[in-house]
C-alpha positions, 0 to 999 in steps of 0.5 A: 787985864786978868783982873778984869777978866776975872771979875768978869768971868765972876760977874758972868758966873753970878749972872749965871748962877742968878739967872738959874736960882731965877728960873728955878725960883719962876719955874717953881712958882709958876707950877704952883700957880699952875697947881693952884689954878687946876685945884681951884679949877678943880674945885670950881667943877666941883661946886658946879656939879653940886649945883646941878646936883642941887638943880637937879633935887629942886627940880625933883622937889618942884615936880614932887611938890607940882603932883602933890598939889594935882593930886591935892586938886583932885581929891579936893574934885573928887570930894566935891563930885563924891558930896554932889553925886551923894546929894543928887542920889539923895534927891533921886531917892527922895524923888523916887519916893514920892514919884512912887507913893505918888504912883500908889496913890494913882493906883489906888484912886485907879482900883477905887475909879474902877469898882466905881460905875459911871453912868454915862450912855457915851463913854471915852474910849481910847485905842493906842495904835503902834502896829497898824498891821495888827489893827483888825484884832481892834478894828472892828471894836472901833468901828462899834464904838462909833456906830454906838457914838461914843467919844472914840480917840484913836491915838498913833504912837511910837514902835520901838520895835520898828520906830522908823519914820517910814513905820510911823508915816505907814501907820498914819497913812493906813489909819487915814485910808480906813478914814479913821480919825486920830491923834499923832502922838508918835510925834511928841517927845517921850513923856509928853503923851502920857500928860495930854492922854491924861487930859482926855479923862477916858473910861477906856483904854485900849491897847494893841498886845501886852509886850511892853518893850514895843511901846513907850514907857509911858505907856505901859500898863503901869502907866495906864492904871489911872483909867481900865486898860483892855485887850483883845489878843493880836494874835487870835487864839493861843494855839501854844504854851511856850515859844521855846521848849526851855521856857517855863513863861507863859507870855501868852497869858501872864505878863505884868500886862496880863496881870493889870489889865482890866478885861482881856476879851477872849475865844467863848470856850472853857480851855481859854478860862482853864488855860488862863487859871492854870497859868495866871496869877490873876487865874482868870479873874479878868478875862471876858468870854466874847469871842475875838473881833479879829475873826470878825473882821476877817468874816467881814472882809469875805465875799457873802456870795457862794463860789459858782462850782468849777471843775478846777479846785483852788488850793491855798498853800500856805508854809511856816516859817519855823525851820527851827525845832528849838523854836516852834518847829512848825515848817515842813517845807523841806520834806513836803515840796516835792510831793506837793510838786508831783501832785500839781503835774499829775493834776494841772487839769484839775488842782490849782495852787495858790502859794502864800508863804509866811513874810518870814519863810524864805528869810528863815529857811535860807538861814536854817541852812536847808537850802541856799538862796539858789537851792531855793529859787531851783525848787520855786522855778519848777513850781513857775514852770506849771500853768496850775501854779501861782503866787498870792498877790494880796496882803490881806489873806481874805482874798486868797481865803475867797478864792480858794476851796481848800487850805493845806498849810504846816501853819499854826494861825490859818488852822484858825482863820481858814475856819470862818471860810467854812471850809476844810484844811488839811494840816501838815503835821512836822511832828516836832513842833512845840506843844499845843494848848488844849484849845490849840489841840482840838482846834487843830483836830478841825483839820485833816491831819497828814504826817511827813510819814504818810505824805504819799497820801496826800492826793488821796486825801485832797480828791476824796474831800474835794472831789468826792466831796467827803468833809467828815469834819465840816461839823467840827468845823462849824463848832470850832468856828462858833468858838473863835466869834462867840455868841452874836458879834465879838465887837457888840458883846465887847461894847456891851460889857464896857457899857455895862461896867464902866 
């Protein structure tokens, strides 16, 4: 029993002891399997990591590489466009080059067809028309043309200075109410005219002003060099020097238009060719002494019957626009309208007064800042208010010219054009406007001269030459007025020079 007790106890003791060293022996093992599972996690995280990493600079590289080439593509581009825009401007530059040894070879057939004389009785005579308002400066010249049956082709084109279709069809419709045939090149696109007016071989060609920003560039004096390019002023005479007392420009007489043209057809007085010679580059050499057909139309479009003598004397009152000092400085409004007020209450039995302001005036003197739109309508409902007191109704000054007796303006152009009426004008003189040409001057001294300072007068003054009848300058006057038309008509003297020299 004892002994089998005890090789019990000892086969439980080994059992025991196994069963420990086993456990020991596992335990140890599976910590080393433990071990080694993380390590090779470890590692495994690891080597992922590296990858991404690696992802990551591949990544980098791919973008590197996908700039590299854009940026090679767009070198490649800019090359490409560099040698095309290079060899387009050598195109243009050569294209440039014969356009001008072309444009010098018209110019010269141009100066040798003009010292060339054409014995033809009929000549064609071209008139570019891009301001209809402006066409009595021409009219006239046009209807002598076809009195004298010459090939007359009045051609409508574009104003680029107000090139609505409004302002295009207005041209048209005027040259049609004067029953005045004409070509619509207004129409065409730019560049085409210049081909078609070629086409029409004209001795002549007429333009309405020298501004060349108003026209197309086709038709610029550059342009029209193949044929002789003539001009009568738009304006009338050339009352001022500059426009502006900074401007040492005188763009009256010496644009490149001036410089180029054929024959400029002015006032029959010395100062012109003086003005024109002290200004020129040209000095004169192309200006023509025949008056100006503006002031013949003007004559023209005036009853030719005298006025039957009223009690009551009509005055046109006729204000400038130039508020501005730095800018002609002519309008003297402002100082003068309660005194022309006073005057008609204290006469409504024998003044009437006409008011014809510049189109300009109220836009200008409300931006001027010396009255407001509502200051402005004050003042003019007061002058409503008196039965001697109206406002002109035409668009044409010839009417108001007819049915006045005396003209009283701050104005620059009426001082010239109320001349042909034969009747006086009394100036008022704001004493801050820009300087006169010596023309300009004295035919201002035609007129009645009244300064701001000596306004109350002006009564005084209108009574003794319309009512007393003492017009010590009507002789003056009349001098003045033989000036602005020339010798016989402007239109016929400007006929015969062309019929004479082309």
């Amino acid at each position: 029993m004892n002994s089998t007790l005890k090789k019990f106890l000892r086969i439980e003791k080994i059992e025991t002891v196994l069963s420990r060293i086993i456990k020991e022996e596992l335990l140890l093992s599976h910590q080393n399997v433990i071990a080694e599972n993380d390590k090779l996690r470890a590692d495994f995280f690891q080597m992922v990591g590296k990858l991404d990493s690696l992802s990551d600079e591949f990544r980098i590289l791919e973008e590197k590489l996908d700039r590299t080439q854009q940026e090679l593509e767009k070198e490649r581009r800019r090359r490409e466009e560099a040698e095309v825009e290079n060899l387009k401007n050598v195109s243009f530059q050569i294209s440039s080059h014969v356009s001008s040894q072309v444009q010098r070879l018209e110019n010269s057939l141009s100066c040798l067809f003009q010292r060339v004389s054409v014995p033809a009785e009929r000549k064609r005579i071209v008139f570019l028309i891009h301001n209809v308002a402006a066409i009595d400066a021409i009219l006239p010249i046009i209807y002598e043309a076809q009195r004298r049956e010459h090939r007359v082709v009045v051609i409508a084109i574009r104003n680029k200075f107000s090139s609505s279709q409004t302002n295009v069809e207005s041209q048209h419709i005027a040259l049609q109410s004067l029953g005045i045939e004409h070509l619509r090149f207004e129409k065409l696109n730019p560049g085409e005219g210049l081909d078609y007016l070629k086409s029409i071989y004209p001795d002549v060609i007429f333009r309405q002003s020298p501004w060349e920003r108003d026209i197309d560039e086709e038709f610029s004096i550059e342009r029209l060099r193949f044929s002789k390019v003539c001009y009568a002023p738009y304006y009338g005479i050339q009352f001022l020097r500059h426009f502006t007392p900074e401007d040492p420009v005188d763009y009256h007489c010496d644009q490149e238009f001036h410089r180029k043209a054929w024959a400029i057809f002015v006032e029959d007085a010395t100062e012109v060719f003086d003005n024109f010679k002290n200004s020129s580059l040209m000095r004169g050499i192309n200006i023509v002494p025949t008056g100006l057909p503006k002031y013949e139309h003007l004559t023209g479009q005036l009853s030719a019957s005298s006025r039957p003598e009223k009690n009551i004397k009509t005055i046109l009152w006729a204000p400038h626009h130039s508020f501005d000092k730095n800018w002609l400085g002519f309008a003297t409004f402002i100082e003068t309208h309660n005194e022309i007020l006073k005057f008609l209450e204290e006469n409504k039995d024998t003044f009437n007064i006409i008011f014809r302001p510049h189109p300009l005036f109220k836009t200008n003197l409300v931006s001027s800042g010396k009255m407001t739109n509502e200051q402005y309508e004050s003042v003019m409902n007061r002058f409503k208010e008196l039965p001697n007191f109206s406002f002109s109704t035409h668009s044409s000054p010839h009417y108001d010219f007819d049915a006045s007796d005396l003209l009283l303006t701050d104005g620059i152009s009426f001082l010239a054009s109320y001349l042909v009426t034969h009747k006086p004008i009394v100036w008022l003189d704001s004493n801050h406007h820009m300087e006169f040409t010596t023309l300009g001057a004295k035919v201002a001294s035609g007129s009645y001269r009244l300064s701001i300072e000596n306004l109350p007068s002006l009564q005084t003054v209108i009574r003794t030459i319309l009512v007393d009848g003492k017009d010590p300058l009507f002789e003056e006057r009349e001098k003045l007025r033989k000036i602005l038309l020339g010798k016989g008509r402007p239109s016929e003297n400007i006929l015969n020079y062309i019929e004479q020299n082309v």
